[in-house]
Biotite code that builds the C-alpha atoms (Angstrom):
import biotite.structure as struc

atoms = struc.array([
    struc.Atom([-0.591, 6.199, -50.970], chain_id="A", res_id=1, res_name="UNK", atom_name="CA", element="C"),
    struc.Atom([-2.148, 4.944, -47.250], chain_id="A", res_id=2, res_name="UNK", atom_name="CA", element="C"),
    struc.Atom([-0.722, 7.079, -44.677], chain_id="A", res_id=3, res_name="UNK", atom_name="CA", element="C"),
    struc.Atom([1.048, 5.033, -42.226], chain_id="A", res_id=4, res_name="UNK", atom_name="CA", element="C"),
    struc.Atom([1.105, 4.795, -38.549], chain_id="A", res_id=5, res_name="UNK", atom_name="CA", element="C"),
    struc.Atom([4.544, 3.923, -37.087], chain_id="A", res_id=6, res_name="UNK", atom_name="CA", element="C"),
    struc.Atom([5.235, 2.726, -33.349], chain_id="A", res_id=7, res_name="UNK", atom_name="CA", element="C"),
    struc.Atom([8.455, 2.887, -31.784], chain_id="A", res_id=8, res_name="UNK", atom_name="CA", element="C"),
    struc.Atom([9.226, 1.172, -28.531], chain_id="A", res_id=9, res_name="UNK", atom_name="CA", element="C"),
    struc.Atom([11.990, 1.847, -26.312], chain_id="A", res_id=10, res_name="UNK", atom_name="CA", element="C"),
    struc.Atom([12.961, 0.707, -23.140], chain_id="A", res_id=11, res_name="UNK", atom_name="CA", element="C"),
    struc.Atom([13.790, 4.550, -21.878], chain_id="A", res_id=12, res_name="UNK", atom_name="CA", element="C"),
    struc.Atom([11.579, 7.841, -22.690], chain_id="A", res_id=13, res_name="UNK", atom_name="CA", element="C"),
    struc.Atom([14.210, 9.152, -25.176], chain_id="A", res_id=14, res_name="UNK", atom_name="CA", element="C"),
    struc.Atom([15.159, 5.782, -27.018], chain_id="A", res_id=15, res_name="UNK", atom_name="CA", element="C"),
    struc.Atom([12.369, 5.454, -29.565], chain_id="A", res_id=16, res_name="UNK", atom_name="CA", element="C"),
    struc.Atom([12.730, 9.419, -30.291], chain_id="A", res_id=17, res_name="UNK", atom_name="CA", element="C"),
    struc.Atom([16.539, 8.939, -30.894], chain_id="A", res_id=18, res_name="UNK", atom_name="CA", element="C"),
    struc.Atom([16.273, 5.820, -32.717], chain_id="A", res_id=19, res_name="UNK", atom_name="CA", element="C"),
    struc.Atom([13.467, 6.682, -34.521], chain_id="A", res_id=20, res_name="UNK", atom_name="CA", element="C"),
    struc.Atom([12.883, 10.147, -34.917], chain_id="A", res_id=21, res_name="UNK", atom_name="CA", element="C"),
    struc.Atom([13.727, 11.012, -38.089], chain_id="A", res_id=22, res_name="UNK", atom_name="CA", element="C"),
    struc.Atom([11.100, 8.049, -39.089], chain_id="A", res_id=23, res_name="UNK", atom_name="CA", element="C"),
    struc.Atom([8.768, 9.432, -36.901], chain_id="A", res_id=24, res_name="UNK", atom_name="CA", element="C"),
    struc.Atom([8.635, 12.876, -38.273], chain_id="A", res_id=25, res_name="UNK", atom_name="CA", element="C"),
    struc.Atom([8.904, 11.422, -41.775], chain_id="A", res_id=26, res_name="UNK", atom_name="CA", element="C"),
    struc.Atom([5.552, 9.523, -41.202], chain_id="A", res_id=27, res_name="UNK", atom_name="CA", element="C"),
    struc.Atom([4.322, 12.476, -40.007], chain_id="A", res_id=28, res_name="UNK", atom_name="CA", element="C"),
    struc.Atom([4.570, 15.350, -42.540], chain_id="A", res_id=29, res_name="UNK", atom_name="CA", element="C"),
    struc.Atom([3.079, 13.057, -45.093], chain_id="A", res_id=30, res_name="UNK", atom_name="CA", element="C"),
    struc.Atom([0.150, 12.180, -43.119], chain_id="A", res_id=31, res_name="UNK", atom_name="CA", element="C"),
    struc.Atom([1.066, 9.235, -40.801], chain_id="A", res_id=32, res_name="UNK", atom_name="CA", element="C"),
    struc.Atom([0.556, 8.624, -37.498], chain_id="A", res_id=33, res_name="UNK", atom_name="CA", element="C"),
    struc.Atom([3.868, 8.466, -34.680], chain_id="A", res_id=34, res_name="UNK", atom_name="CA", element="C"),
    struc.Atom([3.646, 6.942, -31.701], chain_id="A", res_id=35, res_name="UNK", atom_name="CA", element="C"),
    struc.Atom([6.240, 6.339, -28.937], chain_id="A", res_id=36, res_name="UNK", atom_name="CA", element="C"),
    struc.Atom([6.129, 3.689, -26.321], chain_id="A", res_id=37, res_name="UNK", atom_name="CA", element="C"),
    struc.Atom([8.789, 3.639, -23.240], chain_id="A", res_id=38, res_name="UNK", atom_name="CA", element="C"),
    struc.Atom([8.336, 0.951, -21.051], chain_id="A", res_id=39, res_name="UNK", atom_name="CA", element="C"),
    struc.Atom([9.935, 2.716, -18.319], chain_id="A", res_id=40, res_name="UNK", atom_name="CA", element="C"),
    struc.Atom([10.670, 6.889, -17.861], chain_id="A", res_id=41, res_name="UNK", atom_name="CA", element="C"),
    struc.Atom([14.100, 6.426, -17.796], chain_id="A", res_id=42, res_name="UNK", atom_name="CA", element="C"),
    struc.Atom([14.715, 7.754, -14.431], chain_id="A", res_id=43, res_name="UNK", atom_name="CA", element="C"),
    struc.Atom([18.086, 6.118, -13.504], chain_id="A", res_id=44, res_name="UNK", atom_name="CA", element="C"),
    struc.Atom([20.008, 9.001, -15.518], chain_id="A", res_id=45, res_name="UNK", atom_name="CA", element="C"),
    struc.Atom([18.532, 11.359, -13.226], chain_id="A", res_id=46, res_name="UNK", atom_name="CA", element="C"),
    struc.Atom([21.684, 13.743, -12.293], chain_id="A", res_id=47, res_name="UNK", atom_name="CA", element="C"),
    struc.Atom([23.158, 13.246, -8.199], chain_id="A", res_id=48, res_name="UNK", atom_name="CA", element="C"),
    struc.Atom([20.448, 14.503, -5.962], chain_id="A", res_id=49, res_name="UNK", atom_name="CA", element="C"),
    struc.Atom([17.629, 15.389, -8.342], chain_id="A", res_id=50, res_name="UNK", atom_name="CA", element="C"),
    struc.Atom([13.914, 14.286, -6.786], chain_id="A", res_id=51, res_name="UNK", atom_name="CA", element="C"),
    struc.Atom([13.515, 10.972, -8.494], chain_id="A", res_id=52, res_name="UNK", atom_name="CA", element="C"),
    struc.Atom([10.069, 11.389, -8.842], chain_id="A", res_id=53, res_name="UNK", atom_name="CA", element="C"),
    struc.Atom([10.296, 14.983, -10.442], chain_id="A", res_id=54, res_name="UNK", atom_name="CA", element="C"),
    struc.Atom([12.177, 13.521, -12.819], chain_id="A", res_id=55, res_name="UNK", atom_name="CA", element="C"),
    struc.Atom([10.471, 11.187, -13.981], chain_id="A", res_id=56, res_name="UNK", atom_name="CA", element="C"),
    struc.Atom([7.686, 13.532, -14.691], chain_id="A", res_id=57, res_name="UNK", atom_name="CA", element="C"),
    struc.Atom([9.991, 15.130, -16.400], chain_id="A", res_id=58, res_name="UNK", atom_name="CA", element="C"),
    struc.Atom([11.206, 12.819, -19.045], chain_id="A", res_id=59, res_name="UNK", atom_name="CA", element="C"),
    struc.Atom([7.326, 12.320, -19.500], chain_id="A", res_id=60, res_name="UNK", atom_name="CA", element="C"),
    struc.Atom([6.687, 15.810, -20.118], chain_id="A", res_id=61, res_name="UNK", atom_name="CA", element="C"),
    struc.Atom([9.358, 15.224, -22.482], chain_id="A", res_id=62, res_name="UNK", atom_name="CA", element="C"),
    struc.Atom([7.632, 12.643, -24.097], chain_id="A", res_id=63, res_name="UNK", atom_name="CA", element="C"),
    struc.Atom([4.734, 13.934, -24.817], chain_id="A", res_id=64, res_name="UNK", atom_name="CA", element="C"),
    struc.Atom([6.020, 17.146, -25.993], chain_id="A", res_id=65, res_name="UNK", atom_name="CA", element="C"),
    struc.Atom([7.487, 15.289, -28.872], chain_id="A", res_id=66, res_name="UNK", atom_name="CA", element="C"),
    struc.Atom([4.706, 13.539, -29.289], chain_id="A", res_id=67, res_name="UNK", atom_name="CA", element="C"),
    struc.Atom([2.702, 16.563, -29.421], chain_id="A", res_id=68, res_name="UNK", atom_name="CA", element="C"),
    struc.Atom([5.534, 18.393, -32.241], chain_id="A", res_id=69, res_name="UNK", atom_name="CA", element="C"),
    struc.Atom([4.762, 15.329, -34.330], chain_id="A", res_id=70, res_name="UNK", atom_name="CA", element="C"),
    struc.Atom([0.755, 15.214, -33.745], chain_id="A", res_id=71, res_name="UNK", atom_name="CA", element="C"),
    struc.Atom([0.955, 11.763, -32.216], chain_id="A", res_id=72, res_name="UNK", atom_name="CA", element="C"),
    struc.Atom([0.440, 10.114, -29.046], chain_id="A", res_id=73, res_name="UNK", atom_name="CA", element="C"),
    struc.Atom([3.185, 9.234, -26.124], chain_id="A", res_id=74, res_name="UNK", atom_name="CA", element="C"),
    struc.Atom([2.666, 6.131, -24.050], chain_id="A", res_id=75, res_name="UNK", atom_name="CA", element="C"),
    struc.Atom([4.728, 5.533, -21.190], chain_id="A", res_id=76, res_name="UNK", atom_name="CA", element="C"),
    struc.Atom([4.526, 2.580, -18.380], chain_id="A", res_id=77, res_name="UNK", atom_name="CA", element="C"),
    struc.Atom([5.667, 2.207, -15.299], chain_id="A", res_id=78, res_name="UNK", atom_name="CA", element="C"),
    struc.Atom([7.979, -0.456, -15.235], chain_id="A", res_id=79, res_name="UNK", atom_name="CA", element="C"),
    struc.Atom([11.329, 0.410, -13.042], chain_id="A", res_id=80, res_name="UNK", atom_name="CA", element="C"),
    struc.Atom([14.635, 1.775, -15.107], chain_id="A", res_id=81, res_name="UNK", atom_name="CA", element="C"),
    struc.Atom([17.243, -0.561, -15.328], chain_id="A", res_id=82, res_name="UNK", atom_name="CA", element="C"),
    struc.Atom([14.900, -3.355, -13.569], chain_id="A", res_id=83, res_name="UNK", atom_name="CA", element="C"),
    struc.Atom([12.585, -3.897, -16.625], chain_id="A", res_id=84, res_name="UNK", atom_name="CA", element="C"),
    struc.Atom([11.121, -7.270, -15.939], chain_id="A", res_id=85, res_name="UNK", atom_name="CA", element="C"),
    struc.Atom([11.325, -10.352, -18.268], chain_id="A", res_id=86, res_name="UNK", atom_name="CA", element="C"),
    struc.Atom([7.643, -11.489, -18.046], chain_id="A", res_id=87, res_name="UNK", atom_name="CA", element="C"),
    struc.Atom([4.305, -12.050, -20.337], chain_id="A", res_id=88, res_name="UNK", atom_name="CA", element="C"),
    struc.Atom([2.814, -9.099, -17.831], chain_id="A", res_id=89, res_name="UNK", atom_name="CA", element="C"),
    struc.Atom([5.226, -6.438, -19.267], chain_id="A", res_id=90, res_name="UNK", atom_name="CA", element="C"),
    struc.Atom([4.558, -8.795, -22.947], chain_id="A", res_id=91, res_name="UNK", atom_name="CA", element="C"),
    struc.Atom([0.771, -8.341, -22.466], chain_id="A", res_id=92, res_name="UNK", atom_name="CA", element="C"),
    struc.Atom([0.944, -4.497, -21.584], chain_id="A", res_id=93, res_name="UNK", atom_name="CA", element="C"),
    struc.Atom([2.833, -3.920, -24.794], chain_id="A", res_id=94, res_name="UNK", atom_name="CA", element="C"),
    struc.Atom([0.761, -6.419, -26.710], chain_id="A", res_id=95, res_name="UNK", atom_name="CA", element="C"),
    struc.Atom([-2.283, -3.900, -25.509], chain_id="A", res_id=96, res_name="UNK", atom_name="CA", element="C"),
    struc.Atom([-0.891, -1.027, -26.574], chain_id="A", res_id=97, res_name="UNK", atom_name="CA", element="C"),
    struc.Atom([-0.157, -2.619, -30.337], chain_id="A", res_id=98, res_name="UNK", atom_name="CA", element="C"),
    struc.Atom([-3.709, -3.257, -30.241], chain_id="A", res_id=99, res_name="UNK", atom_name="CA", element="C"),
    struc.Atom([-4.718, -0.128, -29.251], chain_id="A", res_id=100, res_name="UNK", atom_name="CA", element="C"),
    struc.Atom([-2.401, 2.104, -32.153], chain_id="A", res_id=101, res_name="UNK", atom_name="CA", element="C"),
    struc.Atom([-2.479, -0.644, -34.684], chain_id="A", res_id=102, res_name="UNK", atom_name="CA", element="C"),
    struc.Atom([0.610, 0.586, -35.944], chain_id="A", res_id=103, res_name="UNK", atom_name="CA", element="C"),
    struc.Atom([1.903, -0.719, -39.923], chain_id="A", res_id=104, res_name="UNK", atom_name="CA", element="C"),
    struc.Atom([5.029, -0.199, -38.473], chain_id="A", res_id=105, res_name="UNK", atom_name="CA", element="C"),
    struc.Atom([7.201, -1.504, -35.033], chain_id="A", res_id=106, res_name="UNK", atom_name="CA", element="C"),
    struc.Atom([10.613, 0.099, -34.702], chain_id="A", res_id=107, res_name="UNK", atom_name="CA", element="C"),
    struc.Atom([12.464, -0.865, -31.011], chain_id="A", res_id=108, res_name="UNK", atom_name="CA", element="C"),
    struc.Atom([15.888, -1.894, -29.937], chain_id="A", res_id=109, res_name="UNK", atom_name="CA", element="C"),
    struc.Atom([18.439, -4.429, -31.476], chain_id="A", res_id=110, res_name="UNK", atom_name="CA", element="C"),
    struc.Atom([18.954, -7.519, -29.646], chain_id="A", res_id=111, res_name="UNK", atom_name="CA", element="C"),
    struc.Atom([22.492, -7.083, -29.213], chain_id="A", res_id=112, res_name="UNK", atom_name="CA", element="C"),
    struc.Atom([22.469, -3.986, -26.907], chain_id="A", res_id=113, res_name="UNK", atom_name="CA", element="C"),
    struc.Atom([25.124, -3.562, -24.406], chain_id="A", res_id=114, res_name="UNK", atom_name="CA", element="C"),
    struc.Atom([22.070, -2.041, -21.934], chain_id="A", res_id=115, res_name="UNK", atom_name="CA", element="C"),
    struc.Atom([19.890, -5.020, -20.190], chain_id="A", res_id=116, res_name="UNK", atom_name="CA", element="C"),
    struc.Atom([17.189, -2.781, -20.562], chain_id="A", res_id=117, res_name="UNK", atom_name="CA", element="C"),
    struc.Atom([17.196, -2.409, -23.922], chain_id="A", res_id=118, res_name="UNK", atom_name="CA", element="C"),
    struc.Atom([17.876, -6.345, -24.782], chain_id="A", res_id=119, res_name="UNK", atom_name="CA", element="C"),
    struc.Atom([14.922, -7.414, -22.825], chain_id="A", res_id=120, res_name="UNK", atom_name="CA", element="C"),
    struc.Atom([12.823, -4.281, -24.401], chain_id="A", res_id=121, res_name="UNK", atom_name="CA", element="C"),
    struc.Atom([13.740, -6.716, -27.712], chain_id="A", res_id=122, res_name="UNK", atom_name="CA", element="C"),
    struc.Atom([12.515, -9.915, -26.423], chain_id="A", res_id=123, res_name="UNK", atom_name="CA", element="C"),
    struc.Atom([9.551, -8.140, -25.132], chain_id="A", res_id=124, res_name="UNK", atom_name="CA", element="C"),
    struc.Atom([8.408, -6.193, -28.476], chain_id="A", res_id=125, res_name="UNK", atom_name="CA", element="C"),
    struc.Atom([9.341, -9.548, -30.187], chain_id="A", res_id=126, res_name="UNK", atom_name="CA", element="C"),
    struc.Atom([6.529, -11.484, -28.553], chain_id="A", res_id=127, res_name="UNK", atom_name="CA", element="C"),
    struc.Atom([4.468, -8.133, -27.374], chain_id="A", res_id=128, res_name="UNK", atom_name="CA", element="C"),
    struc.Atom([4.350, -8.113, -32.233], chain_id="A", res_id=129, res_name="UNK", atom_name="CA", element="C"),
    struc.Atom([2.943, -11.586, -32.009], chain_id="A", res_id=130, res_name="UNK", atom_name="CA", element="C"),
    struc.Atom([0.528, -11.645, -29.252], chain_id="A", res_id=131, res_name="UNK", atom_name="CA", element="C"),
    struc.Atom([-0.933, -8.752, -30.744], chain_id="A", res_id=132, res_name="UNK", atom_name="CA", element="C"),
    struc.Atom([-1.589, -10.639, -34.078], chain_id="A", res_id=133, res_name="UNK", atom_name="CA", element="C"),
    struc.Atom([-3.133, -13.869, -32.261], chain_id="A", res_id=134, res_name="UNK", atom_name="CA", element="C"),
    struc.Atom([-6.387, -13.716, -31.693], chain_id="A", res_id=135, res_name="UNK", atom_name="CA", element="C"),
    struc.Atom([-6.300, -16.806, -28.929], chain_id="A", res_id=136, res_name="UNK", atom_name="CA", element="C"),
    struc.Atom([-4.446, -14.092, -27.218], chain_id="A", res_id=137, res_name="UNK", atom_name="CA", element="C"),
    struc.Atom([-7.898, -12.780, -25.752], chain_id="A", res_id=138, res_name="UNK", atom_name="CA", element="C"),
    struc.Atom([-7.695, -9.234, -24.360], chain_id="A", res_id=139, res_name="UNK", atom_name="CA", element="C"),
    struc.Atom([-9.908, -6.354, -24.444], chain_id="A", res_id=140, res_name="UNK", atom_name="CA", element="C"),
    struc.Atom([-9.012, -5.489, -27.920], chain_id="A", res_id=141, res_name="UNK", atom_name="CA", element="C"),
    struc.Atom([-9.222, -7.523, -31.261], chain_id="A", res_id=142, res_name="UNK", atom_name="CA", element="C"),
    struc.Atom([-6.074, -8.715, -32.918], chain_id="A", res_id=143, res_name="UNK", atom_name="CA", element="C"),
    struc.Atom([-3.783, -6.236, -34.494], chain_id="A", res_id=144, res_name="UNK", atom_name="CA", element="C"),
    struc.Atom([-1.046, -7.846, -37.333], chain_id="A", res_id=145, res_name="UNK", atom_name="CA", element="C"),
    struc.Atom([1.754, -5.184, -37.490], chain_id="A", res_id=146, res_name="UNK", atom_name="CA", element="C"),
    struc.Atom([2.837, -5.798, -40.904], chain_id="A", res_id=147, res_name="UNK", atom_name="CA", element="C"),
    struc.Atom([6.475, -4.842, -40.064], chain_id="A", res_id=148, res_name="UNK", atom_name="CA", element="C"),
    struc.Atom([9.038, -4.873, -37.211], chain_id="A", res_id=149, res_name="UNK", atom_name="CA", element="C"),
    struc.Atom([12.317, -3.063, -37.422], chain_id="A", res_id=150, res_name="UNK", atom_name="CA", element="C"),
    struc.Atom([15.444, -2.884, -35.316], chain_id="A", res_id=151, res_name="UNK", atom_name="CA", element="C"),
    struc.Atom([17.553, 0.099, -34.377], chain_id="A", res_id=152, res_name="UNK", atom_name="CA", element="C"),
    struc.Atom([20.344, 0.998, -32.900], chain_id="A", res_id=153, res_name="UNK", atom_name="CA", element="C"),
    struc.Atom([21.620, 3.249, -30.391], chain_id="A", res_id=154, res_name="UNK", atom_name="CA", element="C"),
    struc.Atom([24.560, 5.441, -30.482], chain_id="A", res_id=155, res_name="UNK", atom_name="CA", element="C"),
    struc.Atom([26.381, 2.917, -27.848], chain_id="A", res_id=156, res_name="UNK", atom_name="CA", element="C"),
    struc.Atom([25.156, -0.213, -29.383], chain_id="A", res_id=157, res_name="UNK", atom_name="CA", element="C"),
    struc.Atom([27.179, 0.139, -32.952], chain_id="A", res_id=158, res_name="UNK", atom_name="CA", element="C"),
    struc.Atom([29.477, -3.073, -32.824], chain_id="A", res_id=159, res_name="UNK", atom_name="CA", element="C"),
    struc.Atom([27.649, -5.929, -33.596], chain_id="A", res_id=160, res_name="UNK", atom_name="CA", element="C"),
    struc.Atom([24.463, -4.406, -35.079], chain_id="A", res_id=161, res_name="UNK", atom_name="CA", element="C"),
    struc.Atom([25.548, -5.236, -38.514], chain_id="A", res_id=162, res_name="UNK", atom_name="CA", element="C"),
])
């Protein structure tokens, strides 16, 4: 059987190892590869006073200390929490990572989240899956066809995601 490399996307460091984690570990004991992508640290649910930017080195600390349990890799960028942008820049960056893992596997966030974040993490990955497979889509890496894209939800986004 091919070992498999699976990467999850979420729009917050913590999504992709909530939604996914179980998968992630699976793939991992029998041989895979896990990788986790958060397009932004997350650092809006820092608690009243806390040093914002602390924090956010935090939640990547977190990151890659899962990462790290699982023997993968942790990406994070540095788009702002709660203000993830809409655009092809944020499509491209994701695109490049896709690229870069070529992952069998894409597990992110259902489109019908209640947290913008998350729906626009979903529009993102969506296009992010197919850039990566076109190779007019000239970047510094070659084309990448992730064979598979799944959706997940999280614990707050349960009506609807039938």
């Amino acid at each position: 059987m091919k070992t498999q490399t699976v990467l999850a996307i979420g729009a917050h460091i913590g999504d992709a190892e909530l939604t996914a984690g179980a998968l992630l570990a699976t793939c991992a004991v029998h041989g895979g590869k896990a990788v986790t992508l958060a397009l932004t640290a997350g650092e809006k649910g820092a608690p009243a006073g806390a040093d914002i930017a602390e924090y956010r080195r935090g939640k990547i600390a977190e990151a890659e200390a899962f990462a790290k349990e699982l023997g993968g890799e942790a990406y994070v960028l540095d788009y702002e929490d709660g203000l993830l942008p809409d655009n092809d820049e944020v499509r491209f960056a994701v695109c490049d990572v896709i690229r870069k893992v070529k992952p069998d596997i894409i597990v992110t966030h259902h489109e019908t989240s209640m947290h913008k974040d998350h729906i626009v993490c979903h529009k993102i990955v969506a296009d992010a899956w197919f850039y990566a497979a076109i190779e007019g889509f000239r970047r510094e890496l070659p084309k990448h066809f992730a064979g598979k894209l799944y959706l997940a939800e999280n614990w707050e986004d349960a009506p609807g995601f039938e």
